[in-house]
C-alpha positions as a Python dict, from the first residue, in 0.01 Angstrom:
ca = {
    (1, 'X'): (0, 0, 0),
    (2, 'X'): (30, -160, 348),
    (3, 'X'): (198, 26, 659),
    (4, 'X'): (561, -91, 620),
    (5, 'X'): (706, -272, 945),
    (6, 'X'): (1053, -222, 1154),
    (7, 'X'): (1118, -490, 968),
    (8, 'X'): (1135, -347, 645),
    (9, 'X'): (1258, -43, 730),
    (10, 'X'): (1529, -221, 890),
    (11, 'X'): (1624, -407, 585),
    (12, 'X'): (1617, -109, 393),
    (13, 'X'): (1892, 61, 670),
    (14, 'X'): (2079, -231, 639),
    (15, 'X'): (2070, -217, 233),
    (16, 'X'): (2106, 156, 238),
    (17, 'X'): (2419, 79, 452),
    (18, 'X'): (2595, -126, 230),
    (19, 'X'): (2575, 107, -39),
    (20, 'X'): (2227, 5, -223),
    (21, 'X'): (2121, 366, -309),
    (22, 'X'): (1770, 248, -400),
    (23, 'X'): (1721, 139, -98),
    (24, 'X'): (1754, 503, 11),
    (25, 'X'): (1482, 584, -217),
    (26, 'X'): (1269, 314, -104),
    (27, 'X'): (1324, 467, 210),
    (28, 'X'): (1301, 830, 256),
    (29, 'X'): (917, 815, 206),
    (30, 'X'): (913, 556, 468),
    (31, 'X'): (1058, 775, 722),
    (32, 'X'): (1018, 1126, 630),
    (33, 'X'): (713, 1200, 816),
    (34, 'X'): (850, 1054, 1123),
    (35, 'X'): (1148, 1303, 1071),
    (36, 'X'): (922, 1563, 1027),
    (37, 'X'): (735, 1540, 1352),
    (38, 'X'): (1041, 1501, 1542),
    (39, 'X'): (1202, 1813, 1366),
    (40, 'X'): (913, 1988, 1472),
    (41, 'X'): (880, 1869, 1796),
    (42, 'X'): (1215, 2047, 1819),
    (43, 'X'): (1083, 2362, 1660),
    (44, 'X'): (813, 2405, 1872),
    (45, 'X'): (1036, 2460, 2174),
    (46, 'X'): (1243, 2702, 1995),
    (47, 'X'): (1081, 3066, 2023),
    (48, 'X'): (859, 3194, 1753),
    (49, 'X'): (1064, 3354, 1481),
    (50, 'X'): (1337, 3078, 1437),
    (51, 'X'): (1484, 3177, 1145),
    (52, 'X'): (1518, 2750, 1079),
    (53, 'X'): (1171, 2533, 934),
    (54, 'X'): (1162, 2154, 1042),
    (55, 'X'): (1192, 2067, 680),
    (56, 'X'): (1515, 2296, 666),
    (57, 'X'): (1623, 2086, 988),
    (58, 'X'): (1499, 1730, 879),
    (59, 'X'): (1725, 1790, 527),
    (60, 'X'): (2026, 1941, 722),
    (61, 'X'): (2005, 1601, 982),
    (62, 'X'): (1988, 1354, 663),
    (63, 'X'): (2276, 1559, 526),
    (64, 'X'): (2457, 1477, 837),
    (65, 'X'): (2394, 1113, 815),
    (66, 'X'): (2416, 1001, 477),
    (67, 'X'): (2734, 825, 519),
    (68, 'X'): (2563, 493, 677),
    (69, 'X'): (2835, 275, 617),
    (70, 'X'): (3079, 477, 863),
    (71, 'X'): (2802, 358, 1155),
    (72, 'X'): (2541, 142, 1007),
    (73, 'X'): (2177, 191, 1145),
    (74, 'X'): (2089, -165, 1365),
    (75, 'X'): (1710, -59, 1329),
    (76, 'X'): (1438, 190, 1292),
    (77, 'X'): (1516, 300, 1671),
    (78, 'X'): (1842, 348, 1640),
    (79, 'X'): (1834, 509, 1324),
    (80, 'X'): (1586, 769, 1491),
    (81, 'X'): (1819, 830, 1734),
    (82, 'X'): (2048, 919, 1564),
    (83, 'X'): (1842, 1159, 1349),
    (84, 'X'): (1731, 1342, 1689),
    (85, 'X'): (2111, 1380, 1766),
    (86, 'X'): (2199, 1543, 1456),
    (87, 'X'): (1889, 1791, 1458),
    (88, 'X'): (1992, 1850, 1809),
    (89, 'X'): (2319, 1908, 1707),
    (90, 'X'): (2197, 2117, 1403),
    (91, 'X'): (2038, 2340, 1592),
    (92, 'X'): (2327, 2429, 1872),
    (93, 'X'): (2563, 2500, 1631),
    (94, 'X'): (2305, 2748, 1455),
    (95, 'X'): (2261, 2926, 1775),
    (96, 'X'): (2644, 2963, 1826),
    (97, 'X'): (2692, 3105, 1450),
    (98, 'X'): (2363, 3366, 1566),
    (99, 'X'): (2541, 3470, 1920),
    (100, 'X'): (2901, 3446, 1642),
    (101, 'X'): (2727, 3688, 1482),
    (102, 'X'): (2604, 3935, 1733),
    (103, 'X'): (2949, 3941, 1896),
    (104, 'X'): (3111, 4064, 1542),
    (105, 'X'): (2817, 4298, 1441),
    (106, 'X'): (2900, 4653, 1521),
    (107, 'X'): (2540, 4751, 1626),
    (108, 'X'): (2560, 4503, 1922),
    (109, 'X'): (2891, 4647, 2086),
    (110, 'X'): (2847, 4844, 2411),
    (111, 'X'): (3044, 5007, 2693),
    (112, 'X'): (3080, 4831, 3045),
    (113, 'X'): (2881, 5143, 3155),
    (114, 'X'): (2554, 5052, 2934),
    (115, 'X'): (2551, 4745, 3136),
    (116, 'X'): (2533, 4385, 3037),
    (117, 'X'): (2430, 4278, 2681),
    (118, 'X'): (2143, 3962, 2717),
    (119, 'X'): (2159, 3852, 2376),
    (120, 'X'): (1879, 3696, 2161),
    (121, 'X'): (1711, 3470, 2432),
    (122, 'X'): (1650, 3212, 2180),
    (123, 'X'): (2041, 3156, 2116),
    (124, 'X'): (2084, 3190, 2489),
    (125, 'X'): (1844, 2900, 2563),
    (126, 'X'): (1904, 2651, 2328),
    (127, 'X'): (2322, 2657, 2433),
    (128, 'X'): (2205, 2680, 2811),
    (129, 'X'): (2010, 2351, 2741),
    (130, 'X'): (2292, 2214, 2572),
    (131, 'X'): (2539, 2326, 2864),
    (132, 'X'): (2277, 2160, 3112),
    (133, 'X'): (2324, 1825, 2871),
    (134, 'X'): (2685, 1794, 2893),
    (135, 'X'): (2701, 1850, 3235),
    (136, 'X'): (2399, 1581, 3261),
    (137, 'X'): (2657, 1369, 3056),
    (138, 'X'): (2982, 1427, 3299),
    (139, 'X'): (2703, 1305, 3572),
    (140, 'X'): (2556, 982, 3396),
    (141, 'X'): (2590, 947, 3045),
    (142, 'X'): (2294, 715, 3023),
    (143, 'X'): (2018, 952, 3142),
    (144, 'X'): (2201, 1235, 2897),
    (145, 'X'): (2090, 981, 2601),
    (146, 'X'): (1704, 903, 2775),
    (147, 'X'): (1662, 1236, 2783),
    (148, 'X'): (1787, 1345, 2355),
    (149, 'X'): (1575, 1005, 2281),
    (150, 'X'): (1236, 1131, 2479),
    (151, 'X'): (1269, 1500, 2469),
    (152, 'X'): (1398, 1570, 2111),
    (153, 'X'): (1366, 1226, 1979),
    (154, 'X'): (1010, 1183, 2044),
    (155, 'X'): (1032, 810, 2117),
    (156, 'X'): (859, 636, 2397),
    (157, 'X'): (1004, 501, 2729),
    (158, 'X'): (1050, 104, 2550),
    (159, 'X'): (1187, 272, 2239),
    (160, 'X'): (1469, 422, 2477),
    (161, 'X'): (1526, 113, 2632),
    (162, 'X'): (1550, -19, 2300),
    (163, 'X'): (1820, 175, 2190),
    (164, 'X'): (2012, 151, 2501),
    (165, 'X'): (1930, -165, 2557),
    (166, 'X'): (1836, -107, 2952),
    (167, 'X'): (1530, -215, 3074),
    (168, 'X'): (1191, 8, 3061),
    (169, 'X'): (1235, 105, 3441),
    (170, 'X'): (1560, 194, 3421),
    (171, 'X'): (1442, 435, 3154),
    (172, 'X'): (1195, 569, 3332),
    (173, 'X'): (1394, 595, 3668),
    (174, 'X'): (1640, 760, 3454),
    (175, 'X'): (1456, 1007, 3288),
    (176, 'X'): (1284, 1155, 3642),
    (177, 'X'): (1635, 1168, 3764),
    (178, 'X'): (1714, 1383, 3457),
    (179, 'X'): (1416, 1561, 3445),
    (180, 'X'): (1500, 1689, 3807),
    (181, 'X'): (1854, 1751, 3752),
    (182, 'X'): (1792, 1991, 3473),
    (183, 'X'): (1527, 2180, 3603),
    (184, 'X'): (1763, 2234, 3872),
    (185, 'X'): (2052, 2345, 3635),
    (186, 'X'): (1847, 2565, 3436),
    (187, 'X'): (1672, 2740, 3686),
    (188, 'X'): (1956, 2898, 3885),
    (189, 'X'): (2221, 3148, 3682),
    (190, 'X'): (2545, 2963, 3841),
    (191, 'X'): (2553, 2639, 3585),
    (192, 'X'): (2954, 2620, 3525),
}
């Protein structure tokens, strides 16, 4: 069988979208892979012993999206996007139940004179990299979304541009700006 093209896919989204649900079949082997790395891409910046796999993550994102109809997917692109928002998403609220967690459990609890209690870094990453996003988003939206689309999305500087229908530069320009801006954020303890 020949490589399928955006093309196809895209007719398949649009299909899928209008409520053809063998067009989802036709589809899932199209694009699973392509989940997969991204969902691992994700992974592999979370610390070893994340209690989530990237198939776990890729079937909780598709979860999250199979409503197509309430935002219909314009392409493969945009469709991917959205994918890397919802594993992104997936994985900050899994962090939150874990530090949810640690807060209730009993074991965790300690007087003001133990000192201060650091938490699982891995939680404590993933929502200070969130944190660092919204703020990136109260700064310029725009270079928020470059950044979900390169970082977690895995897609290249004229799929971004794509999406957001900017020009390549302005991608590029944008996700420097970001780039700096974050490392910035993340590196000092004072992030509000």
């Amino acid at each position: 069988m020949s490589r399928p093209t955006d093309g196809d896919i895209t007719l398949l989204l649009d299909r899928w979208s209008s409520g053809d649900e063998s067009a989802l079949e036709a589809l899932l082997p199209l694009i699973y892979a392509e989940l997969h790395r991204t969902a691992g891409a994700y992974m592999a910046a979370q610390r070893a012993g994340h209690t989530l796999q990237p198939t776990a993550l890729v079937n909780e994102a598709f979860m999250r999206m199979s409503n197509p109809s309430d935002t219909p997917f314009r392409n493969r692109s945009h469709f991917l996007a959205a994918a890397a928002q919802a594993m992104r998403h997936l994985l900050i609220d899994h962090a939150r139940r874990k530090q949810a967690e640690k807060r209730f459990d009993p074991a965790n609890r300690i007087t003001l004179l133990e000192g201060d209690f650091a938490g699982d870094g891995e939680e404590a990453d993933v929502l200070a990299l969130n944190e660092a996003l919204e703020r990136l988003r109260e700064v310029n939206p725009r270079q928020e979304q470059v950044v979900v689309l390169r970082y977690f999305g895995g897609m290249s500087q004229e799929e971004v541009a794509e999406v957001l229908d900017v020009s390549v530069p302005t991608v590029a320009r944008d996700w420097r700006v970001a780039r700096l801006l974050l490392h910035d954020w993340l590196s000092t303890d004072d992030t509000p």
